[in-house]
N, C-alpha and C positions, 0 to 999 in steps of 0.2 A: 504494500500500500504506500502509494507515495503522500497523501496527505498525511498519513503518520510520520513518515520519515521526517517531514517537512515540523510540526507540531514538536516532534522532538528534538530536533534542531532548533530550534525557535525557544524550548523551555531551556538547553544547555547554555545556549548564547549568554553573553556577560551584559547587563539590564542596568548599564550608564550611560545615561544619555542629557549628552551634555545642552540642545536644545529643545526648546518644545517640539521642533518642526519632528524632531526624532522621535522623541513620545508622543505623538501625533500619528504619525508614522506605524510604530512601532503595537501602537492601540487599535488599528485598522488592522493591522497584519494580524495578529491574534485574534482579533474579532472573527477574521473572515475563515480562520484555521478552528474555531473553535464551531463557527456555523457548517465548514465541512466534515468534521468529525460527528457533529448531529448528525448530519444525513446518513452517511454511513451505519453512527450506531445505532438510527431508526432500521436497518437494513440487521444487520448482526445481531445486537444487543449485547454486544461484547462487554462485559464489567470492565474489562482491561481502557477502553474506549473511553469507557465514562471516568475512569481517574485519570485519564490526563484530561478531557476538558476539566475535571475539576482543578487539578494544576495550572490550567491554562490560565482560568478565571479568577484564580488566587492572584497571578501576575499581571493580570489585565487592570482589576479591582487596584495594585498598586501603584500601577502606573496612572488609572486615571486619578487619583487620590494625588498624586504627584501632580496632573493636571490643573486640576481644578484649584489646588494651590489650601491653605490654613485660609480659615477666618479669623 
């Protein structure tokens, strides 16, 4: 499966990112990895599947937190 490959490529990567435009970036990218491994694991129901979206969304969730900035 390549959108695995990809998903897990994506969760080893190092998650510094020195401009917005890259967590911008970087928030689309996993968004869109996280909405392919749905489909997939609508297809399968792989448990294995469903813990990296959950990994995914742990990392997604920090980076937009990073976005959105402190109040």
């Amino acid at each position: 499966m390549e959108i695995i490959d990809k998903a897990l490529e994506f969760e080893q990567r190092k998650h510094t990112f020195k401009t917005t435009s890259e967590r911008i970036e970087s928030s689309r990218e996993v968004k869109d990895l996280i909405l392919s491994l749905n489909a997939v694991y609508k297809e399968n129901k792989d448990p294995e599947i469903m813990d990296l979206m959950k990994r995914l969304t742990v990392i997604k969730q920090k980076i937009e937190k990073r976005l959105k900035g402190r109040p």
